[in-house]
N, C-alpha and C positions, 0 to 999 in steps of 0.2 A: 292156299294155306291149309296146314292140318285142322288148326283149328276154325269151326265155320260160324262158332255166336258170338254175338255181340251183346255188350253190357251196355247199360246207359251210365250217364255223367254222376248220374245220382249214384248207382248202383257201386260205382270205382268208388268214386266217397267215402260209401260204408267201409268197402275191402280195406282203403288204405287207413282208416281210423282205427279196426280190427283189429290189422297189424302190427299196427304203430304201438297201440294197447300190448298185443301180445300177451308173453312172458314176461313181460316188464311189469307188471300190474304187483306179480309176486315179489320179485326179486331186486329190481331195481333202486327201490330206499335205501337198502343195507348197501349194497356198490356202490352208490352215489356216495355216503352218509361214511365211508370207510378214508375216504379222504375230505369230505365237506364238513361230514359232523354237522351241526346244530345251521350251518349257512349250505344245507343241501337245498333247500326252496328256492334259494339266488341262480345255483349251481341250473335247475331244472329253467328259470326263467331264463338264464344265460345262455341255455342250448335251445329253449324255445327260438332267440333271436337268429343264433347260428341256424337251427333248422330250417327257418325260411329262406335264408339265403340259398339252401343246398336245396331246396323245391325249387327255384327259381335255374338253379344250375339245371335241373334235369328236365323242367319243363322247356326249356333250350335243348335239351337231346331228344326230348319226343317229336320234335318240329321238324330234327330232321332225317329220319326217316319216317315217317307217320304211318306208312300200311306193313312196317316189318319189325322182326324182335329181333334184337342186339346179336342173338345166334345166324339169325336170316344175314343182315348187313356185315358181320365181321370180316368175312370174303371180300365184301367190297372195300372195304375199307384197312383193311391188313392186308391185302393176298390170299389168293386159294389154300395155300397150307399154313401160312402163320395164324392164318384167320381163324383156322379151322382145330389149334391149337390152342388158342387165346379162348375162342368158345367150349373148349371141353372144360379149359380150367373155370372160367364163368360159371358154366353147369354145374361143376362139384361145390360152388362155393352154397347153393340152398341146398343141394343135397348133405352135404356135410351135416348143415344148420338141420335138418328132421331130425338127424341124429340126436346134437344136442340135444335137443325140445325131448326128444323120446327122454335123454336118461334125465333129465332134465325132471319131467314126469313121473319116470318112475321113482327116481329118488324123494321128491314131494312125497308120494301115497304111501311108500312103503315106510317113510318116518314119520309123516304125521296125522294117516290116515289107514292106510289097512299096513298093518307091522308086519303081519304074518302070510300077506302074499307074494309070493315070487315076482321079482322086478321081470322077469321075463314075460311072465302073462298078463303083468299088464302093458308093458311095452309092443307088444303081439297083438292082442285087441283092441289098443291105442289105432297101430300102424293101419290093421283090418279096415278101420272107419275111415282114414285119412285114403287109405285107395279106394274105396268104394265112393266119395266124394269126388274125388278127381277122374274117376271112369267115371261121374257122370256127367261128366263138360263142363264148362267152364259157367254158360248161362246157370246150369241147376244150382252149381252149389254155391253160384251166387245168391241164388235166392234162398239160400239156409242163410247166409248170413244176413240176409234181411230180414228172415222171421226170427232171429237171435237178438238181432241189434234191439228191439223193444225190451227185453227181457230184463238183457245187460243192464241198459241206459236205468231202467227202475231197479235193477237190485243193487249197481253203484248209487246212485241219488240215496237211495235209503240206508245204504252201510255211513254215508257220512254224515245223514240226518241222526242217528245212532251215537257217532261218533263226535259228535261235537259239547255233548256235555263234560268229556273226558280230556277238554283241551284245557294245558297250560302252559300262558305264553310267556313266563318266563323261562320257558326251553328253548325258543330262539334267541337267548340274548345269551354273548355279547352279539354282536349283528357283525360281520366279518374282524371277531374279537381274535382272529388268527393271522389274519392281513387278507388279501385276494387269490395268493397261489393254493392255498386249500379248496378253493370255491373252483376253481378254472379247470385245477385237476378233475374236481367230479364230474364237471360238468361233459369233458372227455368221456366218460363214459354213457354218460343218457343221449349224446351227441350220437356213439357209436350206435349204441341198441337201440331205441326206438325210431332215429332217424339215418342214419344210412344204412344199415344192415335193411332195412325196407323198401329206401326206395331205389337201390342199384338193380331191386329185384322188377321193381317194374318194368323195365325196358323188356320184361319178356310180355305184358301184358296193354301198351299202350297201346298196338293194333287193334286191339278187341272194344276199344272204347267208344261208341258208337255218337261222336260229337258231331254238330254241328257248326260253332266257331270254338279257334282255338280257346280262346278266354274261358268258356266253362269248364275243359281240362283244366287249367291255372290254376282256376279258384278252386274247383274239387281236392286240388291238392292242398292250396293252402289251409282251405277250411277243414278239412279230413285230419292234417296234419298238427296242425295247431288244437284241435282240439283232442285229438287225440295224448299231445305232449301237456298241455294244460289241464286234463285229469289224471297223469302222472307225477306231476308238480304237485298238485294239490292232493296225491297221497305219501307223496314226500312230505309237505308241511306238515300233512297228519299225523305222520308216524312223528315226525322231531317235536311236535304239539302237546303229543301223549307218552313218550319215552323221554325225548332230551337225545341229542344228537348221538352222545356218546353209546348209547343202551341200541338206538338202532344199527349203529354198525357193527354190531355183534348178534344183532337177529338174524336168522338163519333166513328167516320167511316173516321179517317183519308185516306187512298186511295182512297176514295170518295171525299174528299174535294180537294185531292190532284188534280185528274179529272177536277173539278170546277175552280181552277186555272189557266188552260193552256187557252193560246188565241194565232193564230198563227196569225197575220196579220189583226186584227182584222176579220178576216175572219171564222176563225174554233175555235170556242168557246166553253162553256157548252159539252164536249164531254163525260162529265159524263159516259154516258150510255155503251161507254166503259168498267169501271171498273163493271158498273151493269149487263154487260154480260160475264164480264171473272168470277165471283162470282158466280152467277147461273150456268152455266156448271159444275165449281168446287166443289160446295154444292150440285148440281143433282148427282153428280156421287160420293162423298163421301155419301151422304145419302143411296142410292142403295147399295153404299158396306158394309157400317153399318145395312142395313135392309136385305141384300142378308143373311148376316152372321150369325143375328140372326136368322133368319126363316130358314133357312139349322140347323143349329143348335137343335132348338128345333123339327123340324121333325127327326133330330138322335137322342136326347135325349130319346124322347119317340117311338124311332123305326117303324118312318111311311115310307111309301112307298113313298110319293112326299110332296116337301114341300109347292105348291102351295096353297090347301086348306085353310093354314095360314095364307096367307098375306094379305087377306078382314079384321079378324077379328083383327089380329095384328093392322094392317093399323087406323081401327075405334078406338081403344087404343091408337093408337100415338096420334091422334086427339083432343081427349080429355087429353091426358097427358101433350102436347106441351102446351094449354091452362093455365094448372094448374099448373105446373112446376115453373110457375116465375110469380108474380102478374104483375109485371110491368116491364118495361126497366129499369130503373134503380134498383132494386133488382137483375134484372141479370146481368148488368155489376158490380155490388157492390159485390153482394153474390158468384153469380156460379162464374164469374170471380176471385175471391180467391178462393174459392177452390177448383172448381175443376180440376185446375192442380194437385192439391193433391191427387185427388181421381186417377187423372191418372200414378201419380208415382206409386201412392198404391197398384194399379190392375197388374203393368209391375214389379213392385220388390217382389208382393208375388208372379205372377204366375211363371215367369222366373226361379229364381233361383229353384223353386220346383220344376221344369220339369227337367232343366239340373241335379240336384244332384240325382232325382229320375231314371230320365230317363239311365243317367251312371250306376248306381247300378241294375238295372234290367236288362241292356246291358252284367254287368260284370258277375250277378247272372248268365245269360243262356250261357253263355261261359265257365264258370264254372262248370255246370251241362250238360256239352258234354263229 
């Protein structure tokens, strides 16, 4: 294997909590909340249930191949060239997603934080961090995310200890005052982004998990998972708690406005920069797992010996792709934000079911032929 560390049970936990958080932390309410309006909180518990079920589908695909990543097994499981086919498009689907994340990124700073810097330099010194974390293996920059995850965990606790004097709960009412297809639609989306665009990505990373019995994989996901969607839910409520359903799906960066609101005493104000640091950790370390993934990927693809080499020239491509990707901010929240949650079911319902039916029927062939 290129890759030679190993993570602990714990250690995936975090990763997959991370990610699940993401870029969701920001943007996510307003998505949801553009079809849910004031019953987005249902819409988040709704996909919590769905996401279990989709942990469950994939801890069935870690089982079976358990020492190879989705790139390594496609050969077996496709053919030498379909496979090999099937795996490149696999690889473009987190590489794409840096992209996003980059303009993603830079469209946040440059409108509601630094106006007057070039989206290029910051998208450039973003990408800089995200390769120097993935040259440095998979064990190191796991453990950034374990001296982050304390930070995190106390600067959310405290944004919504903040937040609670500013709650009114006649913003959830009427309580599915639209019928249920409002609710089902949102929930489509938190479905897409915090829980499948995540976990189709792990199939490059279950190798590395250093368990003991399968069952603590399980639970690391389900706990990872769940709690990661349960303080996205509960900044869904917040925002329809302190706007009213209607006013959040028309914020740009609701949690951010939501930030802008609190005043303790006239004293502790604009604490913004809160949510602008629980965001950047989140998007630094979901970017790195999107970027780790592909570039381990495409050095097994084409069977190199380390996948370091890659991630300069990778890196100058995101650069220019984050750029081209979306003309404007509004085209990406108009355009990408419809579809591509679609493209993220698309990617987790063709690959999924073709590994588990494939993967059984190759299980039962060599048992058969003993």
């Amino acid at each position: 294997m290129i890759e030679k560390g190993k993570i602990s049970v714990a250690q995936f936990a975090l990763l997959i909590f991370m990610v699940t958080v993401g870029d969701s932390i920001l943007v996510l309410p307003g998505s949801v909340a553009v079809e849910a309006k004031q019953d987005s909180w249902i819409s988040g518990i709704f996909a919590m249930i769905v996401g279990m079920g989709l942990v469950m589908l994939f801890y069935q695909v870690s089982k079976l191949f358990p020492n190879q990543t989705f790139v390594e097994y496609s050969e077996i499981l496709f053919g030498k060239f379909l496979g090999r086919i099937i795996a490149l498009f696999f690889i473009f689907y987190p590489f794409l997603s840096v992209a996003l994340l980059l303009r993603e990124l830079g469209d946040f700073l440059t409108t509601q934080i630094l106006p007057n810097t070039p989206i290029e330099a910051i998208t450039t010194l973003f990408i800089v961090f995200v390769i120097y974390g993935s040259r440095l293996g998979l064990e190191n920059w796991i453990r950034t995310v374990q001296i982050l995850f304390p930070y995190f965990i106390f600067l959310a606790v405290l944004f919504f200890i903040f937040l609670f004097p500013l709650f009114n709960f006649e913003n959830i009412q009427p309580v599915l005052g639209d019928g249920i297809k409002p609710m089902l639609r949102g929930s489509l989306t938190f479905i897409a982004f915090p829980y499948m665009e995540t976990l189709i990505v792990l199939l490059m990373f279950f190798p590395y998990v250093n368990i003991k019995k399968s069952k603590e994989l399980r639970n690391a996901m389900f706990i990872s998972q769940f709690s990661g969607g349960l303080l996205l839910m509960l900044l869904m409520l917040c925002s329809v708690l302190v706007f009213g359903g209607e006013l959040v799906a028309h914020q740009q960066y609701p949690t951010y406005a939501l930030a802008k609101k609190i005043s303790i005493g006239e004293f502790l104000e604009r604490i913004e920069a809160i949510i602008a640091i629980l965001w950047l950790i989140t998007i630094f370390i979901k970017s790195t797992y999107y970027f780790y993934a592909s570039a381990l990927g495409l050095a097994q693809l084409f069977k190199l010996k380390d996948y370091r080499p890659l991630t300069f020239p990778m890196g100058l491509v995101l650069i220019v792709l984050s750029l081209s990707v979306s003309p404007s901010l509004v085209y990406y929240n108009e355009a990408i934000g419809q579809y591509w949650p679609m493209y993220d079911f698309s990617i987790s319902l063709l690959f999924i079911p073709l590994i588990l039916i494939l993967g059984w029927l190759k299980k039962r062939k060599s048992k058969g032929t003993r």
